[in-house]
N, C-alpha and C positions, 0 to 999 in steps of 0.2 A: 264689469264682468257679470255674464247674467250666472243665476244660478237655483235650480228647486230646493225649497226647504220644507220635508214633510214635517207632519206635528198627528198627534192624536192616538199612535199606537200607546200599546200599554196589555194589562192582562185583564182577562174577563174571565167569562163561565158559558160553558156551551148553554147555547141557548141568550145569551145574552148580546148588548149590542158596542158598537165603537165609533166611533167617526174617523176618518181620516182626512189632514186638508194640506194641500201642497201650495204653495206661493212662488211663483216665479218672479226673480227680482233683478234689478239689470236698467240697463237700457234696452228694454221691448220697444217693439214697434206693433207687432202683431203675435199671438200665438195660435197656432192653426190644430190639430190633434192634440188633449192631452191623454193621459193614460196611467195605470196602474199595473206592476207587476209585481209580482213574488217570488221568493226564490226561500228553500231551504237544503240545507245540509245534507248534500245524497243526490239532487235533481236542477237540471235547468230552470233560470228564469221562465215566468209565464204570465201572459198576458193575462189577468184578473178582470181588467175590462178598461175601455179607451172612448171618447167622446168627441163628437167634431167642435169646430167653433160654431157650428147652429145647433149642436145640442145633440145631434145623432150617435145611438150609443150602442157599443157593441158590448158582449160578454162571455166570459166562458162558460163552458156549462157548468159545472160545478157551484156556481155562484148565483145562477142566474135562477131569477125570484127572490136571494136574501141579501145582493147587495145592489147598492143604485148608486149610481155614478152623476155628479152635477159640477157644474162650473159656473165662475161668477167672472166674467170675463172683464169687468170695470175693474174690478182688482185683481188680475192675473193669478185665478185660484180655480184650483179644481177640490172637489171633496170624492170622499167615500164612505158611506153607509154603508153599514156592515151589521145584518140585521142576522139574528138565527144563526149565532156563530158556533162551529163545530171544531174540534179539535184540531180536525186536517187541515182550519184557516191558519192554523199557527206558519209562522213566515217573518219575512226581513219581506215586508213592501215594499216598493220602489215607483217614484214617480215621472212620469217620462212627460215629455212635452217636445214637440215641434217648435222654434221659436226665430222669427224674423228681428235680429239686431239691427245694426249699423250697417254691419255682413249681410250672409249672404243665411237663406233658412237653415237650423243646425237643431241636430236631436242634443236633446241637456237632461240628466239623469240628476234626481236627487241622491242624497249618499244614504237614504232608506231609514224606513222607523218597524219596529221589533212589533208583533202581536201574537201574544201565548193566549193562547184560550185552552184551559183544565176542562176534563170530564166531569 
């Protein structure tokens, strides 16, 4: 059974930084797009920013310049730098992936990691 497992949330201080790193685990074969989203209390999921398998990387704006998106594709991980954190980072992450099994390609969602960043 494949499945994301994020790690790295927790609480910080505006201005300060976090890592986040997701592991896809399973029987892979391939993982094509992976991705980060956020969701809080009151608003839809949103795409925080998403990365090809060569590395090509998108972003929202909101984020873009304080977080950077990588992936280590030998071990089925994506990360996220979270640099310059603001209050409004605060959110339940989530981590998405594209992933070629046994099957056929299928989107697989982590079950999300918490990040409070105080004023």
């Amino acid at each position: 059974q494949v499945k994301l497992v994020e790690s790295g949330g927790g609480l910080a201080q505006a201005g300060q930084s976090l890592r986040l790193s997701c592991v896809a685990t399973g029987s892979i074969v391939a993982i094509n797009t992976m991705g980060w989203y956020r969701h809080t209390l009151g608003s839809q999921r949103e795409l925080v920013a998403q990365i090809s398998s060569r590395g090509s990387a998108d972003y929202a704006e909101s984020v873009k310049g304080r977080f950077t998106i990588s992936r280590d594709n030998a071990n089925n991980t994506v990360f996220l730098q979270m640099d310059s954190l603001k209050p409004e980072d605060t959110a339940a992450y989530y981590c998405k992936a594209d992933i070629k099994g046994w099957g056929p390609w299928t989107i697989y969602w982590g079950l999300g990691t918490q990040v409070t960043v105080s004023s």
